[in-house]
PDB file with one MODEL, atoms N, CA, C and O in Angstrom:
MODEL        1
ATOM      1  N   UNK A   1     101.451 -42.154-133.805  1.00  0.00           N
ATOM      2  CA  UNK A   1     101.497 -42.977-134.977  1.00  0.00           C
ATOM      3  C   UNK A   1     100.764 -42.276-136.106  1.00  0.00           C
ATOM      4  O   UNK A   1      99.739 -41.608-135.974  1.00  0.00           O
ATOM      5  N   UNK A   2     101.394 -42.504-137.186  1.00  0.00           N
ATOM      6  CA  UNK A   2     100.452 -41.727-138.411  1.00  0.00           C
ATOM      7  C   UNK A   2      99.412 -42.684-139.113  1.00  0.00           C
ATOM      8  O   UNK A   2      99.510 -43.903-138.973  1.00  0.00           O
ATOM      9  N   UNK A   3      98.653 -42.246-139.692  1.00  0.00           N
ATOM     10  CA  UNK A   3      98.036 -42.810-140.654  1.00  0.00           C
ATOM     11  C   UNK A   3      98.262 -43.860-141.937  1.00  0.00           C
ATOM     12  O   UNK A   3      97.360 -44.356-142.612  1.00  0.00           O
ATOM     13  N   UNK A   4      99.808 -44.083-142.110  1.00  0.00           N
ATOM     14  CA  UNK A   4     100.245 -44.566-143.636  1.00  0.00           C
ATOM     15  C   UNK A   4     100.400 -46.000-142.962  1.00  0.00           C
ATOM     16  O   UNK A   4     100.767 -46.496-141.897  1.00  0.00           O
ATOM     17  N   UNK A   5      99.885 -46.390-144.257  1.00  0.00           N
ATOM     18  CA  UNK A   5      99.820 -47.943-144.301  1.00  0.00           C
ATOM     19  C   UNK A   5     101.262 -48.550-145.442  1.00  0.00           C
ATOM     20  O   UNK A   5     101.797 -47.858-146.308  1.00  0.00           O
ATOM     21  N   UNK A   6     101.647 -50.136-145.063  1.00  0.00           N
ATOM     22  CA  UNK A   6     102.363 -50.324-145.299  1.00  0.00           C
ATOM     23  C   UNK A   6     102.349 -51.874-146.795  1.00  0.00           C
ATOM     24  O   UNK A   6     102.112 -53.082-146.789  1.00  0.00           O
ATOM     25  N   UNK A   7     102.686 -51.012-147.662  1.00  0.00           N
ATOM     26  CA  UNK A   7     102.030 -52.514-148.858  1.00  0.00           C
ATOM     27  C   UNK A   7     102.405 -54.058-148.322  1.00  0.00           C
ATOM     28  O   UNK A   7     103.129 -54.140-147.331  1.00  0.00           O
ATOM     29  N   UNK A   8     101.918 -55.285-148.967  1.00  0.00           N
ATOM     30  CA  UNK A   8     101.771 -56.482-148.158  1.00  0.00           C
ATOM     31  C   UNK A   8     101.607 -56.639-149.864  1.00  0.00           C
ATOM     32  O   UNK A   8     101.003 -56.000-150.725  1.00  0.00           O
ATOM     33  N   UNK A   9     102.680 -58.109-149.855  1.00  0.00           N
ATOM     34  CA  UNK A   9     102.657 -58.636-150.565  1.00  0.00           C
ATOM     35  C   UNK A   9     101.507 -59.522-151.603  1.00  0.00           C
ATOM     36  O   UNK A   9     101.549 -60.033-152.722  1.00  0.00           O
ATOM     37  N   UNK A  10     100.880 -59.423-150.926  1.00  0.00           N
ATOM     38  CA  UNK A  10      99.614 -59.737-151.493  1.00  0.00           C
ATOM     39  C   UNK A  10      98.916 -58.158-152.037  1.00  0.00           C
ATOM     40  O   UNK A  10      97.840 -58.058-152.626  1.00  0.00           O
ATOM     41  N   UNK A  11      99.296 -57.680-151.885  1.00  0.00           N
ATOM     42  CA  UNK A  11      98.499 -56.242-152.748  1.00  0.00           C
ATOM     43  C   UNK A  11      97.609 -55.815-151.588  1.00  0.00           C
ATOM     44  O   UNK A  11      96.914 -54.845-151.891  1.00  0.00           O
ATOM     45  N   UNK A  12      97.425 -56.282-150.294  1.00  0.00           N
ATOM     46  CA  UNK A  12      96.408 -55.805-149.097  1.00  0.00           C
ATOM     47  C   UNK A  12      97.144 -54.850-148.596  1.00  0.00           C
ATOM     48  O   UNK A  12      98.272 -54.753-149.078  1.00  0.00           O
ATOM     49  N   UNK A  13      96.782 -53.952-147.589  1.00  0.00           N
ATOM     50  CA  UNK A  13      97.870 -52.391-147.038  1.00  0.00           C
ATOM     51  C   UNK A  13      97.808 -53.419-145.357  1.00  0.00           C
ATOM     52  O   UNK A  13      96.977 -54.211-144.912  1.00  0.00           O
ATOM     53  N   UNK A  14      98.850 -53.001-144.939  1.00  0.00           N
ATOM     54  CA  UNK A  14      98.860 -53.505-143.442  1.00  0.00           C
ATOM     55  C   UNK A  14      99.499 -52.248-142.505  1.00  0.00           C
ATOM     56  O   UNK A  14     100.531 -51.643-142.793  1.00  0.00           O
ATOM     57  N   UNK A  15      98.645 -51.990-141.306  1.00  0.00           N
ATOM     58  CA  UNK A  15      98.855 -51.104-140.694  1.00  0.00           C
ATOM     59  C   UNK A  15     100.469 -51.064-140.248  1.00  0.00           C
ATOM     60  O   UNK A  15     101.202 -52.030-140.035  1.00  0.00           O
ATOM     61  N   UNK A  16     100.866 -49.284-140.156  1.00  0.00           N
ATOM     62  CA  UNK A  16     102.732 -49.617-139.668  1.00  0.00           C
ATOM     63  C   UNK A  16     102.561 -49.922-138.047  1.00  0.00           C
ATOM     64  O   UNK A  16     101.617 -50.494-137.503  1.00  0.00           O
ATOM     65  N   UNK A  17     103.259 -49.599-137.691  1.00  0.00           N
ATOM     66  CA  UNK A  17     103.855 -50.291-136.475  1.00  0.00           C
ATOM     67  C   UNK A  17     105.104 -49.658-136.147  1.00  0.00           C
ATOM     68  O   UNK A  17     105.970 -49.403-136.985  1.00  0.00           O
ATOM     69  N   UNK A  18     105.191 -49.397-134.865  1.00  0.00           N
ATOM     70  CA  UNK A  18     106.785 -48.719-134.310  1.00  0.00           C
ATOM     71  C   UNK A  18     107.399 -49.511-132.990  1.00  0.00           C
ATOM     72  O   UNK A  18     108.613 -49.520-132.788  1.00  0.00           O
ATOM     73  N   UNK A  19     106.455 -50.181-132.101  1.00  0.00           N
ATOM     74  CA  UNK A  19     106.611 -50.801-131.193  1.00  0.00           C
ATOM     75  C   UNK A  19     106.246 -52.633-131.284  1.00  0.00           C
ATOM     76  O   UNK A  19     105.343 -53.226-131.875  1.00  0.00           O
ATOM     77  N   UNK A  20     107.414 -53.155-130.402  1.00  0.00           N
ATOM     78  CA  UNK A  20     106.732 -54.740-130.086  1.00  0.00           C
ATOM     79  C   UNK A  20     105.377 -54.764-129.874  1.00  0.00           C
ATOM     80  O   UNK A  20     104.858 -55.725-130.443  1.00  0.00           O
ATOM     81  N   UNK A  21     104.669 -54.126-129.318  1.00  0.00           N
ATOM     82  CA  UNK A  21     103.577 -53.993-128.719  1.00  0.00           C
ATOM     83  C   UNK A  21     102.610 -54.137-129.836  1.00  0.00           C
ATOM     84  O   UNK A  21     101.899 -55.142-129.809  1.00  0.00           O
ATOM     85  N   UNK A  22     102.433 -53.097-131.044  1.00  0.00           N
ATOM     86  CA  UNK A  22     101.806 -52.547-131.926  1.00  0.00           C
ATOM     87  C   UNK A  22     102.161 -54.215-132.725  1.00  0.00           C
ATOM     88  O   UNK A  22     101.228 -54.999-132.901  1.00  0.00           O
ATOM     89  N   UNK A  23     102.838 -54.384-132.922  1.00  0.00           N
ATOM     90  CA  UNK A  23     103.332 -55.760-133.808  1.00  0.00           C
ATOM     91  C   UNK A  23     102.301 -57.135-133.520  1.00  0.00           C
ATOM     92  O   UNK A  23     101.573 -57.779-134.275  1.00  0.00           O
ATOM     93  N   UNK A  24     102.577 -57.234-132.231  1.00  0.00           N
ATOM     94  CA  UNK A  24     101.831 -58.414-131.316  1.00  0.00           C
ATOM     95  C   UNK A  24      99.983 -57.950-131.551  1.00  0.00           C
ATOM     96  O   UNK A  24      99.182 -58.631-132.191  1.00  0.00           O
ATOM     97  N   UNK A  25      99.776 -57.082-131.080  1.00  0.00           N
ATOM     98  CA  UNK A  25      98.689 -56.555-131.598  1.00  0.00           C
ATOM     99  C   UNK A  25      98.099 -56.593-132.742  1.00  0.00           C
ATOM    100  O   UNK A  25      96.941 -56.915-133.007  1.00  0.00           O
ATOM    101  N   UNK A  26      99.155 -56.166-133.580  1.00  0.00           N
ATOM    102  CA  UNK A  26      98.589 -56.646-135.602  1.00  0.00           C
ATOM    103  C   UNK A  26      98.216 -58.237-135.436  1.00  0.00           C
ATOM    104  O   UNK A  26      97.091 -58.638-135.734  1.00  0.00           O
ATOM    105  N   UNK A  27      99.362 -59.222-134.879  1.00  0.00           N
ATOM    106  CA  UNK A  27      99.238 -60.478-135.231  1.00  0.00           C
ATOM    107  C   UNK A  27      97.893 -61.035-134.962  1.00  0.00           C
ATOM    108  O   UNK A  27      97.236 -61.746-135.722  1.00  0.00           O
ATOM    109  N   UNK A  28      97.422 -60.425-133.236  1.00  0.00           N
ATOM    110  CA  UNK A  28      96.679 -60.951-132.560  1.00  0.00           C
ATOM    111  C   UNK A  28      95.273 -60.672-133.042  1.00  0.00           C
ATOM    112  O   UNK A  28      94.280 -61.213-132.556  1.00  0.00           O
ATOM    113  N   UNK A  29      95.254 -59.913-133.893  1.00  0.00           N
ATOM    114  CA  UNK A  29      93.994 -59.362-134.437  1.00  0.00           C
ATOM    115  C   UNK A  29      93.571 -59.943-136.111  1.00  0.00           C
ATOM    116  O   UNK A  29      92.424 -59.952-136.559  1.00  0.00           O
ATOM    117  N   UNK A  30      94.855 -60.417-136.874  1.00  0.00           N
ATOM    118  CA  UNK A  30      94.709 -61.433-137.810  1.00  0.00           C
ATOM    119  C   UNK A  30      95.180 -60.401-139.060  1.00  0.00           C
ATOM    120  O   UNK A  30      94.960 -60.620-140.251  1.00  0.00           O
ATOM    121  N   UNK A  31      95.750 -59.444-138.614  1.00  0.00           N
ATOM    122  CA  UNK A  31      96.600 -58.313-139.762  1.00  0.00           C
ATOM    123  C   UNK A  31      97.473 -59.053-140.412  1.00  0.00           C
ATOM    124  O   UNK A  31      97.719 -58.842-141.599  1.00  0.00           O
ATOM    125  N   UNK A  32      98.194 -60.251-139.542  1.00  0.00           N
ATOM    126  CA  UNK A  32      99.382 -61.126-140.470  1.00  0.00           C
ATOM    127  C   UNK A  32      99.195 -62.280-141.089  1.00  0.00           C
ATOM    128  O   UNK A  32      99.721 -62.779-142.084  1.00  0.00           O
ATOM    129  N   UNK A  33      97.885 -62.838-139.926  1.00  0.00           N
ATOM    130  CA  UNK A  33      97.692 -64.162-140.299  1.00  0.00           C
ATOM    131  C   UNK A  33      96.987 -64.586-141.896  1.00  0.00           C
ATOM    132  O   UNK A  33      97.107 -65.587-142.602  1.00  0.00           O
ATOM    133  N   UNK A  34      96.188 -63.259-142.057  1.00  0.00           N
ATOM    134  CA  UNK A  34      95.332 -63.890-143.350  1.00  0.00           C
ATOM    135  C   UNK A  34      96.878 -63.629-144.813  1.00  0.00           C
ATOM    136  O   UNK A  34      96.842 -64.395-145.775  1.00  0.00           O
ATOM    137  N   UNK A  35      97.667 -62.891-144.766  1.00  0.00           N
ATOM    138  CA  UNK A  35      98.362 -63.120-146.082  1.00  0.00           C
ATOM    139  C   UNK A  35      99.458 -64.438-146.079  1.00  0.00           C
ATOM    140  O   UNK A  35      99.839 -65.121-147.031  1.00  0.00           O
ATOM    141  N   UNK A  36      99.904 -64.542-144.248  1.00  0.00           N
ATOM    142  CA  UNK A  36     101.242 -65.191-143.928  1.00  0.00           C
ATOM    143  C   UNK A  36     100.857 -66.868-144.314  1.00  0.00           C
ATOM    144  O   UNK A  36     101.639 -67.670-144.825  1.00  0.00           O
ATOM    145  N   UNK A  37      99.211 -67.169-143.852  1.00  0.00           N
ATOM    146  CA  UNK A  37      98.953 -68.397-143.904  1.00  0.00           C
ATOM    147  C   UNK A  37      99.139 -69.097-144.882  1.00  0.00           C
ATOM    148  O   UNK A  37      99.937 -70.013-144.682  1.00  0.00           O
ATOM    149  N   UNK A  38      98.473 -69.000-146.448  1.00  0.00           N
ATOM    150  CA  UNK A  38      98.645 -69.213-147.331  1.00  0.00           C
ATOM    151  C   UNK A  38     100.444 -69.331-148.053  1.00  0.00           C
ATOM    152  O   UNK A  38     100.978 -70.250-148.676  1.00  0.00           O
ATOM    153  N   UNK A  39     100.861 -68.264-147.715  1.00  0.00           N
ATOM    154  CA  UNK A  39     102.466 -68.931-147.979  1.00  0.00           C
ATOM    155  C   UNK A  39     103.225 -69.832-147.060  1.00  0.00           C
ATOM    156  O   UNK A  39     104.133 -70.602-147.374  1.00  0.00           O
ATOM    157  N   UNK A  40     102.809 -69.658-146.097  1.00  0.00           N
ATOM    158  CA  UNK A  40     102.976 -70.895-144.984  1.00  0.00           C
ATOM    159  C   UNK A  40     102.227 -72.560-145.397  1.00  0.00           C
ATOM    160  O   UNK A  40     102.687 -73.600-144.926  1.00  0.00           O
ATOM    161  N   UNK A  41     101.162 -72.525-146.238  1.00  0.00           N
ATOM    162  CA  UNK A  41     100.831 -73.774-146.422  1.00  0.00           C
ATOM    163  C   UNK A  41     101.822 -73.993-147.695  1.00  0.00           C
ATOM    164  O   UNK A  41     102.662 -74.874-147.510  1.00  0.00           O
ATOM    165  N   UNK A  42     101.854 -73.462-148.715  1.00  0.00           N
ATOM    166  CA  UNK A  42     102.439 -73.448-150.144  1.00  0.00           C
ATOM    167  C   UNK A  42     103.624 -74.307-149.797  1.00  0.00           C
ATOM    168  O   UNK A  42     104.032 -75.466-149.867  1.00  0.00           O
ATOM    169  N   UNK A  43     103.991 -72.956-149.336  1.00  0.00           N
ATOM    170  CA  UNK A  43     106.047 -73.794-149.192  1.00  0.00           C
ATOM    171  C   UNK A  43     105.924 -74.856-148.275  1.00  0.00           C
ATOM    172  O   UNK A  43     106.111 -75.988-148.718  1.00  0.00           O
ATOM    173  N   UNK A  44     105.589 -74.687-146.842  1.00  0.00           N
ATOM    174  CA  UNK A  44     105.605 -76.220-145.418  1.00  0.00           C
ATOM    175  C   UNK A  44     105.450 -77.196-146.694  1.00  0.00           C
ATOM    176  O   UNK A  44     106.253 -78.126-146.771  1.00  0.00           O
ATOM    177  N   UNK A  45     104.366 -77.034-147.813  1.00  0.00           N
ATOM    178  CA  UNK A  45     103.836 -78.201-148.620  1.00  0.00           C
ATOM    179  C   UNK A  45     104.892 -79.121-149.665  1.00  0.00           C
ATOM    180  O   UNK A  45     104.915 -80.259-150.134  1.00  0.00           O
ATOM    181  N   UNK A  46     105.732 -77.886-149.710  1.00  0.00           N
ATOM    182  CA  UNK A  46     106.634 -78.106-150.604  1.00  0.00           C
ATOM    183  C   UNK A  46     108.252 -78.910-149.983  1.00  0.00           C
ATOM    184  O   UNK A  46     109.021 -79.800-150.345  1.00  0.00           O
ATOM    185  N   UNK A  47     108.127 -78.046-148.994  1.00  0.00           N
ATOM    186  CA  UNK A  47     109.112 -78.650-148.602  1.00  0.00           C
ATOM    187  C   UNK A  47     109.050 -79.922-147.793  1.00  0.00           C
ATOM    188  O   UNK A  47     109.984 -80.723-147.822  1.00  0.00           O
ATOM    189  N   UNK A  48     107.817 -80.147-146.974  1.00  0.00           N
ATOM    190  CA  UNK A  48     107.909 -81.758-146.733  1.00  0.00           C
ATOM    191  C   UNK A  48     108.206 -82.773-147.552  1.00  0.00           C
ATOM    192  O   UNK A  48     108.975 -83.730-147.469  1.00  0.00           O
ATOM    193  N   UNK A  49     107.070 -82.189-148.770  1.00  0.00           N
ATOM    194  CA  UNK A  49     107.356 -83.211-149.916  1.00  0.00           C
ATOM    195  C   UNK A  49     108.764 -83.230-150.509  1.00  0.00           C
ATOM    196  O   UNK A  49     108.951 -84.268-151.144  1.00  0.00           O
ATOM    197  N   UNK A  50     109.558 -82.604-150.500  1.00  0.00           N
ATOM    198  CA  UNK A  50     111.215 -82.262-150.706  1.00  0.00           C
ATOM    199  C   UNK A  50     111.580 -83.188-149.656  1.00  0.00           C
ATOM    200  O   UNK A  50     111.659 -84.388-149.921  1.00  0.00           O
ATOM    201  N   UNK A  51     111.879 -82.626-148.150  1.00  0.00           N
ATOM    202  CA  UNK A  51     112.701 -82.997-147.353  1.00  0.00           C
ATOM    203  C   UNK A  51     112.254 -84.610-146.900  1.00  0.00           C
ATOM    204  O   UNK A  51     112.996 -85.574-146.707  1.00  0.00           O
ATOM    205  N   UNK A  52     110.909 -84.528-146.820  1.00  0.00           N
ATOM    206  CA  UNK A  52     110.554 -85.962-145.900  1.00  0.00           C
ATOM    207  C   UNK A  52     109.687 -86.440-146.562  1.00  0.00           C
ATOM    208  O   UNK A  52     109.200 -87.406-145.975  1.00  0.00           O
ATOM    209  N   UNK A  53     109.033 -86.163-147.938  1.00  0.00           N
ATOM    210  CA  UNK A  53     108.341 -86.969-149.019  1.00  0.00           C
ATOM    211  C   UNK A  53     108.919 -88.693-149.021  1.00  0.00           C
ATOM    212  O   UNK A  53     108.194 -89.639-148.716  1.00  0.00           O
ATOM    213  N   UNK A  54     110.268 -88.804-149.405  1.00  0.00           N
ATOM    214  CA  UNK A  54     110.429 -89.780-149.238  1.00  0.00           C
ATOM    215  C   UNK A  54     110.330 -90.816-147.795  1.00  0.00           C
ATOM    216  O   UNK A  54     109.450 -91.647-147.570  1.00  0.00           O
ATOM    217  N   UNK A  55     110.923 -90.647-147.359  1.00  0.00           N
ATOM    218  CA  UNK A  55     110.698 -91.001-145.545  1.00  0.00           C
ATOM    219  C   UNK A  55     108.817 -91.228-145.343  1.00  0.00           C
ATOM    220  O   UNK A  55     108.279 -92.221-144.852  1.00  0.00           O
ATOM    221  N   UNK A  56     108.378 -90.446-145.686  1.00  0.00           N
ATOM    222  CA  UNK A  56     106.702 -91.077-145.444  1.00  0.00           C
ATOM    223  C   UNK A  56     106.513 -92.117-146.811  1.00  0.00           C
ATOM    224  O   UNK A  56     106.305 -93.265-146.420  1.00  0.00           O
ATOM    225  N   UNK A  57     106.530 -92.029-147.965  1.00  0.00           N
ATOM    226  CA  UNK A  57     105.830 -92.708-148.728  1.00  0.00           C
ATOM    227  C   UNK A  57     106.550 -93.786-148.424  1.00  0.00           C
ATOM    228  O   UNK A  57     105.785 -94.324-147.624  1.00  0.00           O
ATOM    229  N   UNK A  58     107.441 -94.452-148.493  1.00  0.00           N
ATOM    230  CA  UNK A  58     107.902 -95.852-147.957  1.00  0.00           C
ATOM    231  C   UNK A  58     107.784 -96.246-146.268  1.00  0.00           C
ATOM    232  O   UNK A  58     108.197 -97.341-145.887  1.00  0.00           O
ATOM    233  N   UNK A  59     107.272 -95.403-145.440  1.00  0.00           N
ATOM    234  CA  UNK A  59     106.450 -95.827-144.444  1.00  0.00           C
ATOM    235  C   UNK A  59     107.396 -95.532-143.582  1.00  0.00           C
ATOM    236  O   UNK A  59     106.798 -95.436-142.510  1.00  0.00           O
ATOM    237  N   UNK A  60     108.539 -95.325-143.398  1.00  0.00           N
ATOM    238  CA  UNK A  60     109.911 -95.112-142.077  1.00  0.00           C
ATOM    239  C   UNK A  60     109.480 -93.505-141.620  1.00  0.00           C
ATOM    240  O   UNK A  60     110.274 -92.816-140.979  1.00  0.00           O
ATOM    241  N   UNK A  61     108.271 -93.053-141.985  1.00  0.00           N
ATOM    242  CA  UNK A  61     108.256 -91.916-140.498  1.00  0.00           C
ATOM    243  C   UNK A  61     107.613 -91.740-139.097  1.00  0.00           C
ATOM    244  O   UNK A  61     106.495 -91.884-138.602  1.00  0.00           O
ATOM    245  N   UNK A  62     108.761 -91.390-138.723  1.00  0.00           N
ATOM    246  CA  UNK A  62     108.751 -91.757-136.713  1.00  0.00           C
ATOM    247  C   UNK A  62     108.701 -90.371-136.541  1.00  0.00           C
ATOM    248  O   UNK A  62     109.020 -89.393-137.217  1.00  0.00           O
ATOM    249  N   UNK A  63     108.124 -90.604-135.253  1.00  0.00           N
ATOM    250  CA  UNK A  63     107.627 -89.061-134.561  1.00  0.00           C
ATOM    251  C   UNK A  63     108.642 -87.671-134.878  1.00  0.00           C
ATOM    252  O   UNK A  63     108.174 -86.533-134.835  1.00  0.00           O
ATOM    253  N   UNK A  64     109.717 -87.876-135.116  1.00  0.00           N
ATOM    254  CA  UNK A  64     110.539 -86.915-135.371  1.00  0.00           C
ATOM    255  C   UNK A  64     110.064 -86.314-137.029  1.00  0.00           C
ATOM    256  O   UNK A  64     109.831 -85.127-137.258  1.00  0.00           O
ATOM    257  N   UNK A  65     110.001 -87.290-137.942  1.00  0.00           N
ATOM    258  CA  UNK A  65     109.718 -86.698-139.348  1.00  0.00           C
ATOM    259  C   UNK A  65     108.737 -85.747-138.978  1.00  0.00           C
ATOM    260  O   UNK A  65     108.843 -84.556-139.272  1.00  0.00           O
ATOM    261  N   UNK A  66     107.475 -86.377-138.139  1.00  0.00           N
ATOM    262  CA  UNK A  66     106.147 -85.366-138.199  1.00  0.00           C
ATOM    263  C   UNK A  66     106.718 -83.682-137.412  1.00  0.00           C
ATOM    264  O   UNK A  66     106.219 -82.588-137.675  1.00  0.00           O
ATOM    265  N   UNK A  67     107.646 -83.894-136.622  1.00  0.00           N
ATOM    266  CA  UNK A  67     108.014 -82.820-135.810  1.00  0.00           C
ATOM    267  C   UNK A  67     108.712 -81.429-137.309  1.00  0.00           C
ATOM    268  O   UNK A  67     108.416 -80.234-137.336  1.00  0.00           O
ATOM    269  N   UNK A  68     109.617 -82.164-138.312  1.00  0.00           N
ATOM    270  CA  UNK A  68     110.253 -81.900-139.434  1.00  0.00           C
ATOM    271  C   UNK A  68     108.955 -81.596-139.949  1.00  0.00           C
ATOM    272  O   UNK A  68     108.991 -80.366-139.975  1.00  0.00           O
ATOM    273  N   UNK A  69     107.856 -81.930-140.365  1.00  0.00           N
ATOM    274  CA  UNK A  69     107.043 -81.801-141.114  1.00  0.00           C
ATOM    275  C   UNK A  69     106.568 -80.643-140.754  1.00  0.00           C
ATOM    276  O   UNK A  69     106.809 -79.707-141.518  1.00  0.00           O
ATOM    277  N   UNK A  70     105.796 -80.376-139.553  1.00  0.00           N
ATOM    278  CA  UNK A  70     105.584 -79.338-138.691  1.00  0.00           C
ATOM    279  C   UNK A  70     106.270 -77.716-138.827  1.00  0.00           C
ATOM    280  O   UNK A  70     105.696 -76.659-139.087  1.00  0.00           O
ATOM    281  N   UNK A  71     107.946 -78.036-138.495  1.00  0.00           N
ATOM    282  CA  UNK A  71     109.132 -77.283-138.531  1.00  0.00           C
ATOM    283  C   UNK A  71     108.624 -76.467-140.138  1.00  0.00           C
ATOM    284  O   UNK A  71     108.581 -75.242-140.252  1.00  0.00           O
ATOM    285  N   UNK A  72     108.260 -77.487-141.324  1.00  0.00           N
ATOM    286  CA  UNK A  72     108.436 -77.367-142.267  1.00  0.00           C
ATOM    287  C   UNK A  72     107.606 -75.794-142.397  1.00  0.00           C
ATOM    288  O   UNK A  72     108.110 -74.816-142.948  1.00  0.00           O
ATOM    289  N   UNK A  73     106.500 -75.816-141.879  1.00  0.00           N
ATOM    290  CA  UNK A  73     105.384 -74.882-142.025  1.00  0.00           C
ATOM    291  C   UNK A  73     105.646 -73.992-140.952  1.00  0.00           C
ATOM    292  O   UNK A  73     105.351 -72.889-141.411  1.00  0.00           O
ATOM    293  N   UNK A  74     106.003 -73.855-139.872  1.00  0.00           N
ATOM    294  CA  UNK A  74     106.823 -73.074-139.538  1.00  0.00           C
ATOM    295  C   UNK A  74     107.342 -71.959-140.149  1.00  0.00           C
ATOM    296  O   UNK A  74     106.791 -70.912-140.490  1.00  0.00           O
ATOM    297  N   UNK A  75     108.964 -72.486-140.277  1.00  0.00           N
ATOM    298  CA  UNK A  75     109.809 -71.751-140.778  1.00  0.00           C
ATOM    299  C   UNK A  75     109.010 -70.743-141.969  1.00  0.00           C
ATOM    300  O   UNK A  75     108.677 -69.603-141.645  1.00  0.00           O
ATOM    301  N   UNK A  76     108.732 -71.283-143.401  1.00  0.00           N
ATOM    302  CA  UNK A  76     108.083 -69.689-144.007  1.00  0.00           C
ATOM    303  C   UNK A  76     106.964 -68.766-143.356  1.00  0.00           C
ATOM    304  O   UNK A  76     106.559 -67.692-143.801  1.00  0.00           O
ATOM    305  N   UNK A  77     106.537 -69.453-142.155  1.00  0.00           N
ATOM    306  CA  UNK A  77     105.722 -68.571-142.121  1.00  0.00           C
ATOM    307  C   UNK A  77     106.161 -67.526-141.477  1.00  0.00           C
ATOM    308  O   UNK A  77     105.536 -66.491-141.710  1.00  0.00           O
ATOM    309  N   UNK A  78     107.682 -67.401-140.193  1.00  0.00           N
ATOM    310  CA  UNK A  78     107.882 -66.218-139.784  1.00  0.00           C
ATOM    311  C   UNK A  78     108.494 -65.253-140.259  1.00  0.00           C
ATOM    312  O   UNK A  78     108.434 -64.139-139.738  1.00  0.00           O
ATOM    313  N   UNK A  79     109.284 -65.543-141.474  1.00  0.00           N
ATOM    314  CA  UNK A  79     109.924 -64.291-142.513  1.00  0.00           C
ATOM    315  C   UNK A  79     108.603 -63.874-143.270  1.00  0.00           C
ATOM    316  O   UNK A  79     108.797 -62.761-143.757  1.00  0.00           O
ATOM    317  N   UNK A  80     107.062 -64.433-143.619  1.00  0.00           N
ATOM    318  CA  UNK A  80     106.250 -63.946-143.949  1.00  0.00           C
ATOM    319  C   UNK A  80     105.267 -62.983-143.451  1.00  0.00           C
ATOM    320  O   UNK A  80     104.416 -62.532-144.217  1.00  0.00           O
ATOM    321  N   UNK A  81     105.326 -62.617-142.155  1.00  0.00           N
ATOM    322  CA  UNK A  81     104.641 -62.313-141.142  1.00  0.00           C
ATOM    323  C   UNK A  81     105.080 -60.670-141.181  1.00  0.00           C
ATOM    324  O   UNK A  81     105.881 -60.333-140.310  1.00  0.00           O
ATOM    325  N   UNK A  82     104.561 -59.509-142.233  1.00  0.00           N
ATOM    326  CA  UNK A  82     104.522 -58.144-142.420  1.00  0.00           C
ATOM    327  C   UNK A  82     104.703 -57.811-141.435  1.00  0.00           C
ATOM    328  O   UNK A  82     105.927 -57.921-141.379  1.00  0.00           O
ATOM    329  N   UNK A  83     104.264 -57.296-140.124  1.00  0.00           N
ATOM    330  CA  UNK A  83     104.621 -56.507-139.142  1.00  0.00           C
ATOM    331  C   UNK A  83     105.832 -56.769-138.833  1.00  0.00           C
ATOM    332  O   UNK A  83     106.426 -55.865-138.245  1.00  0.00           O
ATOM    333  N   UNK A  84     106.692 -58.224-139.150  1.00  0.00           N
ATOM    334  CA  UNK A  84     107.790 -58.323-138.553  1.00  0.00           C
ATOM    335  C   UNK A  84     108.872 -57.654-139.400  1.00  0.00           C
ATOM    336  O   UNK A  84     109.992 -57.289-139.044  1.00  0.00           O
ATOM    337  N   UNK A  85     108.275 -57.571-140.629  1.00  0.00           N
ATOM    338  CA  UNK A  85     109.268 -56.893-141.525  1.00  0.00           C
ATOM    339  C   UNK A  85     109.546 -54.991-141.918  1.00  0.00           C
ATOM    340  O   UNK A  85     110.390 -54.268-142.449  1.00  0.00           O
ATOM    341  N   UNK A  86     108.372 -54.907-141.324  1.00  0.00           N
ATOM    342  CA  UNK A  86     108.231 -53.473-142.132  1.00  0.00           C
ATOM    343  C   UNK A  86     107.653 -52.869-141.013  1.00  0.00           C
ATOM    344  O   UNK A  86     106.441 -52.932-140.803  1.00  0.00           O
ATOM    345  N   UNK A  87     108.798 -52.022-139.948  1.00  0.00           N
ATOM    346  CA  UNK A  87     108.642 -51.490-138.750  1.00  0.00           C
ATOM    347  C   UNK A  87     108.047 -49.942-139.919  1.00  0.00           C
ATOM    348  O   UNK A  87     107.988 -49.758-141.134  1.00  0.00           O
ATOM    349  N   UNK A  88     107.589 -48.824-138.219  1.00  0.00           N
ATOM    350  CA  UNK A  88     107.073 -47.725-139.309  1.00  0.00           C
ATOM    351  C   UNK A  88     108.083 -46.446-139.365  1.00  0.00           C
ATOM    352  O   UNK A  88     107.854 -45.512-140.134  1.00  0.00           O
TER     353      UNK A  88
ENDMDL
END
């Protein structure tokens, strides 16, 4: 593996990566988590309030909305997650 680092949307460098291995490793060590989190709260935030905003404020959410709500924060966070994007 070489030395070159790989830019991160946030302007931080994130180590490359060539293997699953090396990837799981970045995550597990918090290489993805500190830029991915923050866009993971932003949007999940946005889009509950989009998709199931209504459904809670008039009181009709059942265990499934919260599951949707959940889903919500989810989903951006794994297209945000650098190692998954930018093999080396």
């Amino acid at each position: 593996m070489t030395s070159q680092t790989t830019p991160v949307a946030s302007g931080t460098r994130c180590p490359p990566w060539s293997w699953p291995g090396d990837a799981i490793r970045l995550f597990t060590r918090g290489a993805t988590l500190r830029p991915c989190v923050p866009v993971a709260l932003v949007v999940g935030c946005v889009l509950s309030a989009i998709n199931e905003g209504a459904r809670i404020a008039i009181g009709h959410a059942e265990w499934t909305t919260w599951v949707q709500v959940g889903l919500n924060f989810v989903v951006p966070f794994l297209p945000a997650a650098p190692p998954w994007r930018w093999p080396a």
